[in-house]
Every structure is written in structure tokens, then in C-alpha cells.
MITOR-287725 format. One line per 3 residues: their letters; for each residue x, y, z of C-alpha. Coordinates in steps of 0.5 Angstrom, whole numbers, plus 2048, in hexadecimal, padded with zeros to 3 digits. Example, Ala and Ser with C-alpha at 12.3 -4.5 7.8 and 13.67 -1.06 7.14 Angstrom:
BEGIN
AS = 819:7F7:810 | 81B:7FE:80E
END
This chain:
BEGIN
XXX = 8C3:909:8F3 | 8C5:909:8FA | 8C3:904:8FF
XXX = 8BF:909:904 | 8BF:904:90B | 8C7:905:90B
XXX = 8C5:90D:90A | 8BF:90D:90F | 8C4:909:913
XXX = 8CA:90D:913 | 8C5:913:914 | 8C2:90E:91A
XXX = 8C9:90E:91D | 8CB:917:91D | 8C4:918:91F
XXX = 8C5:914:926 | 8CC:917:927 | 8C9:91D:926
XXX = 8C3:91C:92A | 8C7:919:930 | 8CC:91F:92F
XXX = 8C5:923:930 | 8C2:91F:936 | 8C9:920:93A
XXX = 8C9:927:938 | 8C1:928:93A | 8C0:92B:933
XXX = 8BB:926:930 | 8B6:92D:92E | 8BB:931:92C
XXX = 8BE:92C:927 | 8B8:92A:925 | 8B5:92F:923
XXX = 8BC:932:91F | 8BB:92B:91C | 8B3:92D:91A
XXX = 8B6:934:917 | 8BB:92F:912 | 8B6:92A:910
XXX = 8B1:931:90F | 8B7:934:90A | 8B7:92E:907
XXX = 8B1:92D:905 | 8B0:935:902 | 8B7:935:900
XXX = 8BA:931:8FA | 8C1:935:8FA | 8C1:931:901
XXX = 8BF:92C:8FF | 8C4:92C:8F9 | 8C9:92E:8FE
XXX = 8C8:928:903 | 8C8:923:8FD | 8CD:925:8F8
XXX = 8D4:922:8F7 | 8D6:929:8F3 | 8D6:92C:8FB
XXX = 8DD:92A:8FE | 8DC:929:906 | 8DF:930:907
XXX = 8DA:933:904 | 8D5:930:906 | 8D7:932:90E
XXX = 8D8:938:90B | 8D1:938:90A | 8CE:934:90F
XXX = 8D1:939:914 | 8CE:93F:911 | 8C7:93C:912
XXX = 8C8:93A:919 | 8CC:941:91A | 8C6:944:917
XXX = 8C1:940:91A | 8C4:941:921 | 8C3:938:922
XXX = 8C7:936:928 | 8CE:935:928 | 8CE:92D:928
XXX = 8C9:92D:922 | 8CE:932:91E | 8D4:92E:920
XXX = 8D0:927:91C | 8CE:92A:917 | 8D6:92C:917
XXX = 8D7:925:917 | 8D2:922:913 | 8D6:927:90D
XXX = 8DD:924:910 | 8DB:91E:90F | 8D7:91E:908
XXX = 8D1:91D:90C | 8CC:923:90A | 8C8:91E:904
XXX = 8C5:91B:90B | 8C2:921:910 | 8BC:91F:90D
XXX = 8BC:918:911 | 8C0:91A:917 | 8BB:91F:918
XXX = 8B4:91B:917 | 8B8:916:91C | 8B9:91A:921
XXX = 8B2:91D:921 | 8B1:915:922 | 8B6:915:928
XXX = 8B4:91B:92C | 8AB:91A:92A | 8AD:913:92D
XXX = 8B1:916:933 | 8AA:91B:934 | 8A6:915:934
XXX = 8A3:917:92D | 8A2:914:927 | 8A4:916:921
XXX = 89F:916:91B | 89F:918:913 | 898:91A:911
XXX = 898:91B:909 | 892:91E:905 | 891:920:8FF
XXX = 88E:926:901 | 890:92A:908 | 88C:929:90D
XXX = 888:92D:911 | 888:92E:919 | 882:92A:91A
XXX = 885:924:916 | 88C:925:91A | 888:925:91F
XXX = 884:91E:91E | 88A:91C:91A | 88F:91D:922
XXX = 889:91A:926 | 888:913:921 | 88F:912:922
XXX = 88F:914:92A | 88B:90E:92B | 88E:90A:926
XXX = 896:90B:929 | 893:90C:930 | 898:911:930
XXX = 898:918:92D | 89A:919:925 | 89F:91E:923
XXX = 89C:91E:91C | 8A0:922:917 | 89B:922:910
XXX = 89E:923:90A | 899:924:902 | 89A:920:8FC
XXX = 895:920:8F7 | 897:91A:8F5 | 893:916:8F9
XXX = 88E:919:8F6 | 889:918:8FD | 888:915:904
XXX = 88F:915:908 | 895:912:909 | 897:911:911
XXX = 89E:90E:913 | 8A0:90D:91A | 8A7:90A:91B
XXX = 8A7:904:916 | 89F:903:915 | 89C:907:910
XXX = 895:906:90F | 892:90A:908 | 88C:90B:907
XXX = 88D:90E:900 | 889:90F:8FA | 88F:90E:8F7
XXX = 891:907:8F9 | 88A:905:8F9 | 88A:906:8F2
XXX = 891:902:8F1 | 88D:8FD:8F5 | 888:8FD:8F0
XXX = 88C:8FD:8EB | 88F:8F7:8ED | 88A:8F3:8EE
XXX = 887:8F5:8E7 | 88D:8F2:8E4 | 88E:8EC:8E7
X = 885:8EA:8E5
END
């Protein structure tokens, strides 16, 4: 298994070059939101994410790729020539943390919080709402909050903000019973 904070740190360290890159070149938007259009593709595709991961892809045929879908989705000159670099350099299984840190450098640099809500059903526009307000006076800053589902939590909610999670989960209150069932 690999060690994930010198993942997490390497994918830190790319995700600040290309940030400073994108703050010289005043194209923090731009980058930004080709990184927002990756980390969709992700999520929907599994032969992306087969492609990022996978050793069978050689680094050429990586960048081949990577260059199609930055062509494709016409991304900004500086994000198609990283995402050529990240191939070169058999870096492409690491987008996933280069791009949530840079989302956490640019939030920061806006003077936003980044926040991970998840829920084991979607929620509705009032409860986001109610969910953007709690957090608003919690931080005292104003919450980007990207939501996620996953039913195993089986109820309540789950909030991460930068290294504090706080979860109100049905899940964990039952692993907390169970615990305490077992030590009686």
C-alpha cells in the first residue's frame, strides 16, 4: 500500500507550482475551473480514471490523451502544458490531490472555506442553505461546500473543513455503540 501523505505531499508540491504559475499568469479562474471539468471526468469516468492510474499507459500515451481532453475541452494553455508534465514525469495517478489542493490554495487566496459535506441522501436546496448558514457562522467565513452521497453512512452528516471533521453520522454513532457494547 502506498504511503498517502508523500502522495498527498508530492501532489501539495505540483499543485503550488501550478498555482503560483496561475497567479503570475492571473489565470486562477481559468485553471480552476479546467481543474473542476478533470475532477468531474473523474468521478463519471472509470476509463479516465483507468487511464491516470494505470501502469499499462506508457507516459506518451498518456499525454496524448491528456492533450486530446484539454484540446477538447479548450482548458487554458498553462493547465493542458501540466497536464503534459504530470504524464511526463508519471505523475497523472496524483491529479486527484493536485487538484482538491489547489482548490484549497485558490478558496484560501479568496478568503473562503472549503468545506466537504456528505450525506447519505442529496440534500435539498433548503438544507444546503441551512447547511451554508451553520457553517457561516461556525468559520466566520463564507463555506464553499461541495457535497458528496454515500449511503453508508446510513444517516445525519459528515462535515470536513480542512483538517477537522465533525460527524454526525448514524453510521458512527452505532460504531460508537457497538464499541461501548463490547467493552460492557
Amino acid at each position: 500500500m502506498a504511503d498517502d501523505s508523500k502522495t498527498s505531499n508530492v501532489g501539495e508540491r505540483y499543485a503550488q507550482a501550478l498555482f503560483d504559475l496561475a497567479t503570475d499568469g492571473k489565470t486562477v479562474t481559468a485553471i480552476e475551473a479546467d481543474l473542476k471539468s478533470l475532477k468531474k471526468m473523474r468521478v463519471e469516468s472509470r476509463d479516465f480514471r483507468t487511464l491516470l492510474a494505470s501502469p499499462v499507459f506508457n507516459a506518451a500515451d498518456k499525454g496524448r490523451a491528456l492533450a486530446a481532453l484539454a484540446e477538447k475541452g479548450k482548458f487554458n494553455a498553462t493547465t493542458a502544458k501540466f497536464l503534459g508534465l504530470l504524464a511526463a514525469t508519471g505523475r497523472t495517478a496524483i491529479l486527484p490531490e493536485v487538484i482538491a489542493s489547489f482548490e484549497a490554495m485558490s478558496a484560501k487566496a479568496r478568503g473562503v472555506v472549503s468545506a466537504h459535506v456528505t450525506t447519505a441522501m442529496p440534500l435539498s436546496a433548503a438544507q444546503a442553505k441551512g447547511v451554508a448558514a451553520a457553517l457561516r457562522t461556525a468559520l466566520g467565513k463564507d463555506p464553499e461546500i461541495e457535497t458528496r452521497v454515500d449511503p453508508s453512512i446510513l444517516g445525519g452528516i459528515k462535515v470536513r473543513v480542512g483538517s477537522r471533521l465533525f460527524d454526525a453520522s448514524l453510521r458512527s454513532k452505532l460504531d460508537s455503540l457497538k464499541f461501548a457494547l463490547k467493552r460492557a
